[in-house]
C-alpha positions as CSV (number, residue, x, y, z in Angstrom):
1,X,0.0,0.0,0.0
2,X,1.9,3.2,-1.3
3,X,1.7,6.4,1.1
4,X,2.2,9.3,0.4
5,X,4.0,12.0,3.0
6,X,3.6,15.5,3.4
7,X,6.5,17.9,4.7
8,X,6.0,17.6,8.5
9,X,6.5,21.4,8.2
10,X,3.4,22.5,6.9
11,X,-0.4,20.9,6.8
12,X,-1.0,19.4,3.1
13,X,-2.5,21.5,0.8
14,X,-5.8,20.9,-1.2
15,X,-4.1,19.5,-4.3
16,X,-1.9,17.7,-1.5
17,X,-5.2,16.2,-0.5
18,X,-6.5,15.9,-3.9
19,X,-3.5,13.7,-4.8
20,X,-3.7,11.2,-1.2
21,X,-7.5,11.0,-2.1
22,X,-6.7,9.6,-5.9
23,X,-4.2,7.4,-4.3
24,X,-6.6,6.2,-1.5
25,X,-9.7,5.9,-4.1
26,X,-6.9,3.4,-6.1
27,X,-7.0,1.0,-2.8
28,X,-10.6,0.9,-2.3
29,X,-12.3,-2.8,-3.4
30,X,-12.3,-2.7,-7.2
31,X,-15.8,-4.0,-7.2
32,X,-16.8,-0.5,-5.4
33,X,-14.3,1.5,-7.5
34,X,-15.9,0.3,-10.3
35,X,-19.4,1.3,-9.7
36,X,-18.3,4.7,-8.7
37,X,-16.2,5.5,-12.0
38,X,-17.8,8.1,-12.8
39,X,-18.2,10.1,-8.9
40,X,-15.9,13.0,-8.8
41,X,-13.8,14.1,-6.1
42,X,-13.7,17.6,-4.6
43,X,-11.4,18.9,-1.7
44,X,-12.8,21.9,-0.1
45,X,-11.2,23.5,3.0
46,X,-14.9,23.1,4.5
47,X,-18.6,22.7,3.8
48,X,-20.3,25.8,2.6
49,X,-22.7,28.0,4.6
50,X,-25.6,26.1,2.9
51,X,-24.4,22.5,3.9
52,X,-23.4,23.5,7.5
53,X,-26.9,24.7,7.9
54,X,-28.6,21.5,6.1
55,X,-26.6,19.4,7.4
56,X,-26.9,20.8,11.4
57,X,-23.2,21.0,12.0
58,X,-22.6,22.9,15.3
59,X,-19.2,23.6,14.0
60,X,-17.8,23.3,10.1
61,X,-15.2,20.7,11.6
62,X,-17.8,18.5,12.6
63,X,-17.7,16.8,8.7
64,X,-15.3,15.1,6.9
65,X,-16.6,14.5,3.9
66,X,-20.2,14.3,2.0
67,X,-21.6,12.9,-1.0
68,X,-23.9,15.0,-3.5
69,X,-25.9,14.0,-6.0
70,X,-28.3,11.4,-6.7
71,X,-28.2,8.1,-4.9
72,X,-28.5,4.8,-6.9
73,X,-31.1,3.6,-4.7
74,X,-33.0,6.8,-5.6
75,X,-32.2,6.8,-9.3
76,X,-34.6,6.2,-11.9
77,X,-33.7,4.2,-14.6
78,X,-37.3,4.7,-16.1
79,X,-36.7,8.6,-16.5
80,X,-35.5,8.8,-20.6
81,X,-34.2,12.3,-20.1
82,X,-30.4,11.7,-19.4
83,X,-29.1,13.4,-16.1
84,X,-27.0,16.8,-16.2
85,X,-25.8,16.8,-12.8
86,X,-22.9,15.5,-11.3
87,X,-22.6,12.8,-8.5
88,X,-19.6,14.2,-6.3
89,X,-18.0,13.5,-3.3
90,X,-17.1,16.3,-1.4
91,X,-13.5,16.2,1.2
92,X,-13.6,18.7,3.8
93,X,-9.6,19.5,4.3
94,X,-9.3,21.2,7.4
95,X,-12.4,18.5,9.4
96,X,-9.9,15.8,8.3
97,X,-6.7,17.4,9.1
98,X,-7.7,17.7,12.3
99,X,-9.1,14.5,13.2
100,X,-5.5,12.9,11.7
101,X,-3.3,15.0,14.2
102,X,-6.2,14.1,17.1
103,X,-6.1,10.4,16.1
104,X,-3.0,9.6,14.6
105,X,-4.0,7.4,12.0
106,X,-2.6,7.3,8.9
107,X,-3.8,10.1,6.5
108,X,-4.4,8.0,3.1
109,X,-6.0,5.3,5.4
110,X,-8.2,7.8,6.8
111,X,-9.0,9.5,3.2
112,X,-9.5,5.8,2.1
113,X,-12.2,5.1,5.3
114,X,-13.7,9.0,4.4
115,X,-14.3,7.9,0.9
116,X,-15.5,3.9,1.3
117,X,-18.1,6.0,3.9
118,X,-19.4,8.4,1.1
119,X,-19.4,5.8,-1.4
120,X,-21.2,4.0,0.0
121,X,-23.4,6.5,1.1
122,X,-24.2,6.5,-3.4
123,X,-24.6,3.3,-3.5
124,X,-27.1,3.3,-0.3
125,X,-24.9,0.6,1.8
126,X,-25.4,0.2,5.7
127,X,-22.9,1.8,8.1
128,X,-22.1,-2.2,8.6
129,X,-22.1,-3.0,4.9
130,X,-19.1,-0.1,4.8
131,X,-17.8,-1.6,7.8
132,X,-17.1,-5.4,5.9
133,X,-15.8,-3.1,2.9
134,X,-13.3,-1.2,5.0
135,X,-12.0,-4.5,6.9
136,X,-11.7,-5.9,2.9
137,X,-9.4,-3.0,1.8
């Protein structure tokens, strides 16, 4: 499993991120990888105003990631007008910088449990089916 290392001397930046995430996504069960081709990947320092307040957060650190778009158990496959949004899944920087230097894991590990989570999320998997994935990778 490669890693890759920021300086110690200064917090990765997004593309930093950006770059563990692609390298975390690469490890993730190809069978999930596969079915989310087509999900793109954001880093954001944050959430924005809007998802802090849809989402409840008491305090923008308190999310590490989220999915948007629509969820395969919510698509329709009868609809014949093709969809023009995109299914993303959002990285909050800072939320998961934070909870690496509280917990000490390591970072692409972390990205990688961040990501199985939201993937799942779009594939509309149980907190324990995520769980068996995870233990998989």
């Amino acid at each position: 499993m490669s890693r890759l290392i920021p300086p110690h001397t200064v917090p990765p930046t997004l593309g930093d991120l950006e770059t563990i995430a692609h390298t975390a996504f690469a490890e993730i069960p190809e069978e999930l990888r596969t079915y989310a081709a087509d999900v793109i990947i954001r880093v954001d320092d944050f959430p924005d105003e809007e998802t802090e307040t849809e989402m409840g957060l008491e305090s923008p650190f308190d999310l590490l990631g989220l999915y948007r778009g629509v969820s395969l158990p919510m698509t329709s496959f009868a609809e014949s007008a093709p969809r023009t949004d995109v299914d993303m899944i959002y990285l909050y920087r800072r939320p998961i910088l934070d909870y690496w230097c509280e917990s000490g894991e390591d970072l692409t590990s972390l990205v990688k449990h961040v990501l199985i989570h939201e993937i799942g999320h779009h594939f509309g998997f149980s907190d324990d089916d995520m769980e068996r994935i995870e233990d998989e990778a």
